[in-house]
C-alpha positions in Angstrom: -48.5 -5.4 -4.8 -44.7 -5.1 -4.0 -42.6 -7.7 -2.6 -39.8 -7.7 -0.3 -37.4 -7.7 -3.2 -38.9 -3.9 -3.5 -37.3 -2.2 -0.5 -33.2 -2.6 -2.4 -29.9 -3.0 -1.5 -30.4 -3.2 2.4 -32.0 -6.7 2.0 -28.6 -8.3 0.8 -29.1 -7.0 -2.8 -26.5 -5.8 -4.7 -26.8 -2.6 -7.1 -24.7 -1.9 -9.8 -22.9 1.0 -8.1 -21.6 -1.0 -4.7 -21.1 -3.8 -6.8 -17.6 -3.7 -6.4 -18.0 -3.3 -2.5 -19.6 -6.4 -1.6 -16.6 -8.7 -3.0 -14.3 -10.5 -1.4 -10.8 -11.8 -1.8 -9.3 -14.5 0.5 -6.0 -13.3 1.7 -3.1 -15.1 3.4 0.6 -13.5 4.1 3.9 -15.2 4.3 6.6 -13.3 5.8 10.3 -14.3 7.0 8.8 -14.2 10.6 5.5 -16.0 9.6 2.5 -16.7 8.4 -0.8 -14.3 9.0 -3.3 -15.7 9.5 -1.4 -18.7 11.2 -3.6 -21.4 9.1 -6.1 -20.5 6.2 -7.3 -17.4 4.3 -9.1 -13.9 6.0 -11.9 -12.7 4.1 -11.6 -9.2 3.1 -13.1 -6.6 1.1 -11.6 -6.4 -2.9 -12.1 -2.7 -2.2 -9.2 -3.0 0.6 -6.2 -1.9 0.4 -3.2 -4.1 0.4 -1.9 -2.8 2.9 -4.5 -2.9 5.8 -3.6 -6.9 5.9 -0.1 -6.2 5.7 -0.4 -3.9 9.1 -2.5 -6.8 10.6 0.4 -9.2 9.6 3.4 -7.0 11.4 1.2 -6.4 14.3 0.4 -9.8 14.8 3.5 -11.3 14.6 5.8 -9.1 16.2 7.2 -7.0 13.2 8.4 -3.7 13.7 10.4 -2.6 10.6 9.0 -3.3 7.3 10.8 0.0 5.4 12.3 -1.6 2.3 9.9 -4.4 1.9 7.8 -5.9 -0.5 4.6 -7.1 -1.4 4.7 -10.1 -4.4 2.2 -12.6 -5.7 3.2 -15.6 -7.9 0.7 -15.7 -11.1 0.9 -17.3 -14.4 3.9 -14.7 -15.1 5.9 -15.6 -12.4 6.4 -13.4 -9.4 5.1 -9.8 -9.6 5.0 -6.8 -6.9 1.9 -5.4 -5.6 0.9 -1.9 -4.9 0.4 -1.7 -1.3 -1.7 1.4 -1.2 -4.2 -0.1 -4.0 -6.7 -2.3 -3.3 -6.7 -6.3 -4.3 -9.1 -5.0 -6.8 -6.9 -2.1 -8.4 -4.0 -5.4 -8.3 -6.0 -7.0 -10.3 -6.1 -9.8 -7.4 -9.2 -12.0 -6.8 -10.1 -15.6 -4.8 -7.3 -17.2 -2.8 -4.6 -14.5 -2.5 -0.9 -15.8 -1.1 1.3 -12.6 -0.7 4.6 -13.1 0.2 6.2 -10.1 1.8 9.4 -9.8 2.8 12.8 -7.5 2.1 13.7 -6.8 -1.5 16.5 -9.0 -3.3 18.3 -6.6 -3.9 22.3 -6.4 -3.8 22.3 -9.2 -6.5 24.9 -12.2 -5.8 23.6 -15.7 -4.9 21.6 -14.6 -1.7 18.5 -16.1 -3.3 14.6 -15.1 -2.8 14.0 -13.9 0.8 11.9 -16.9 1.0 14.4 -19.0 1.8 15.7 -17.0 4.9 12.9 -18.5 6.8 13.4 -20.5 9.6 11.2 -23.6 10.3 
């Protein structure tokens, strides 16, 4: 006699091969103009790419050139870039994510981290 457990994946089960696809990261974004979502996390796929929460975050608040920035996560390292085009998953990223995204250091001099060009 089968059970309910029977008819697979479309019962909330998960297989082996969409493992992956049913995981989810918790993602927030600081930026110079902002923060997106304004409070919290959004729950997206691991399987995303980086950069679909990125576009949310210019859209949302109001940011129209992005060319020469960058994506970074503080870990157990210190600060390290992401790979917008991968996924969270292919960043090796999981649980509570805080990017920080912002134009690159560069030009060396005493400047300091784009973090603290923010205005509060």
């Amino acid at each position: 006699m089968g059970t309910k457990n029977d008819m697979g994946p479309d019962l909330g089960e998960t297989s082996e091969s969409d493992h992956g696809k049913k995981e989810f990261v918790e993602v927030s974004v600081s930026t110079t103009a902002g923060f997106y979502p304004d409070e919290g996390f959004d729950r997206v796929k691991a399987d995303e790419t980086v950069n679909r929460q990125l576009e949310k975050a210019a859209k949302k608040l109001n940011i129209r050139n992005t060319a020469g920035w960058v994506a970074t996560v503080n870990g157990p390292t210190g600060k390290r870039a992401l790979d917008p085009n991968s996924s969270y998953a292919e960043n090796n990223l999981s649980g509570e994510i805080e990017i920080d995204w912002g134009p690159s250091e560069g030009g060396g001099g005493s400047a300091g981290s784009w973090a603290n060009w923010v205005i509060v």
